[in-house]
C-alpha positions, 0 to 999 in steps of 0.5 A: 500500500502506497502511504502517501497515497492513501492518506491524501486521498483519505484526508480528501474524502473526509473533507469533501465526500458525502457524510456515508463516504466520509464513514466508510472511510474512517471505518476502513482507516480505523480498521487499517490502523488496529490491523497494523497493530496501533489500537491507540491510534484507531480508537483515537480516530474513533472516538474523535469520529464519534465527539466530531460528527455525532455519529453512532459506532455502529456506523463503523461495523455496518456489515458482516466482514467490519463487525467481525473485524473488530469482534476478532481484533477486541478477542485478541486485544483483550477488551473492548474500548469504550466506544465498542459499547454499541456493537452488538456482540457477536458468536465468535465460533459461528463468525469463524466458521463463516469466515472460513467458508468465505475464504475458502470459497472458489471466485469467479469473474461473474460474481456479484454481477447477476445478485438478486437477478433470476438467472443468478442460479444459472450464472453460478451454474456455468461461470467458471471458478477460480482460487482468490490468491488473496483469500488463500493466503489469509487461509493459510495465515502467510501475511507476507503473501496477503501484503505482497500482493496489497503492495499497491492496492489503494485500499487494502481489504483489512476488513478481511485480514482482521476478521481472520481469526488466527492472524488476529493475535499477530496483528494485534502484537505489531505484526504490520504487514503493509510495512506502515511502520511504528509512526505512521498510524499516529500520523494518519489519525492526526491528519484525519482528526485534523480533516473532520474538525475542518469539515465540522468547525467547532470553537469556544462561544465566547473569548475568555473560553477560547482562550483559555482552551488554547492555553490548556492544550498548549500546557501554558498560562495566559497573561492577564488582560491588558490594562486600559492605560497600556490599551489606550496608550497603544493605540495613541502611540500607533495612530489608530483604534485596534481592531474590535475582535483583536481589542475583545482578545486583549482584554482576555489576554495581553498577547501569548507565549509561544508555542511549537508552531505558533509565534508569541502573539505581543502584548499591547506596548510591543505592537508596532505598525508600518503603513496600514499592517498591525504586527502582532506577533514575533517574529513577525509572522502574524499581520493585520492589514487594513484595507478597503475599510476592513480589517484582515488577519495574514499568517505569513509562512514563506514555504508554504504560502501565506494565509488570510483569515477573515478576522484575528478570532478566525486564526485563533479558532484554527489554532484552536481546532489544530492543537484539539486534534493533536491532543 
């Protein structure tokens, strides 16, 4: 499996599919993440899936091969996370026996073609059959021949490898074997997490909530508010009123420290002005320009391109929603 690949079209689904192809793609990335060995990971982007979208587990395991997936990996892992509370419990013998049945049914190039048609009993009659590589070697537990034969498959059929139950155990102690590797799965929770709270933006209602949240995932303090002399006395020395959302925040936090990606916003007596452009931040990453009568906030990042946010609260809030998902 192509890592790259697949979590950039993965992160793309969730942001732009429709909501039952946004599931069907966390339920394969969660599968695909506990298959790999990483149940953290998986149970991450589960629960976040569910926190996000309000969505139901049950929306993950809505057919035979997932719910038997994830009864086999719990088996095998010992216990059954919270948010596998609303799955229903499942006969793992009868499920194995199934399974079995399926992997060692013979395939043929006309399956599913003729579903629910009359003459499906005649098609199954005369089509000729053939082994499934795939299946065989899930039959015979050889993970090595199962991976390489996924080696370049977009979406790897996992739901069938972890519904497997004498490969369970393996998988579940790092077998790995798409090679993601032990970074990977972290990686891709965080970036799908990230792609959800995009697609369903939430913040705190009201600034001193906002703030503080920021500052609590950070693991900091904020400042104290700016005084009204140091307020008044700045907007005298640069020659303008600040802008409302930008004076609303000072008055909950005078500027704030730094953290790994983000620069320390100033406090009220170190902001300086060239032309109509606000410096709020050092270095001087973070703009508020004044043009055309409005106010708009410019996050300056010279490899990646900068960024215009519609208001000094909207970057805040992106901030926000970051440090959320990587917490």
């Amino acid at each position: 499996m192509q890592r790259d690949e697949y979590l950039e079209t993965a992160v793309r689904d969730v942001l732009v599919a429709d909501e039952p192809a946004v599931d069907r793609r966390i339920a394969h990335a969660a599968l695909l993440l506990a298959a790999s060995g990483d149940a953290e990971a998986a149970d991450r982007l589960v629960t976040q899936w569910q926190a996000i979208t309000d969505r139901p587990a049950s929306a993950l395991a809505d057919d035979a091969f997932r719910a038997r997936a994830w009864a086999m990996l719990f088996e095998a892992r010992g216990h059954r996370p919270q948010w596998a509370d609303a799955l229903p419990p499942l006969d793992l013998a009868a499920e194995e026996r199934a399974h079995n049945s399926f992997l060692a049914r013979r395939v043929s190039d006309l399956d599913g073609l003729f579903d629910g048609s009359p003459i499906a009993g005649i098609v199954s009659e005369i089509a000729p059959e053939r082994s499934d590589p795939v299946r065989d070697a899930l039959a015979a537990g050889d993970l090595d021949t199962w991976a390489a034969l996924m080696e370049n498959h977009p979406n790897p059929d996992v739901a069938a490898l972890a519904a497997t139950r004498s490969l369970t155990a393996r998988l579940v102690a790092g077998a790995d074997p798409l090679y993601l590797g032990p970074d990977w799965p972290g990686q891709c929770a965080g970036a799908l997490i990230a792609a959800l709270r995009e697609r369903h933006p939430t913040s705190p209602a009201a600034w001193p909530e906002l703030v503080a949240s920021i500052v609590r995932l950070r693991g900091q303090h904020a400042p104290a508010p700016v005084s009204p002399a140091d307020l008044a006395a700045a907007e005298q020395r640069l020659g303008f009123r600040l802008p409302e959302d930008y004076r609303e925040f000072l008055a909950v936090a005078d500027g704030l420290p730094a953290d790994v990606v983000f620069p320390r916003l100033l406090p009220a007596r170190e902001l300086r002005a060239e032309g109509t452009v606000l410096i709020v931040a050092d270095p001087a990453t973070i703009l508020l320009a004044h043009t055309g009568g409005d106010w708009r906030t410019v996050e300056v990042d010279l490899t990646f391109g900068s960024t215009a946010h519609p208001s000094f609260r909207a970057l805040l809030e992106r901030h926000y929603r970051l440090l959320e998902a990587s917490a």
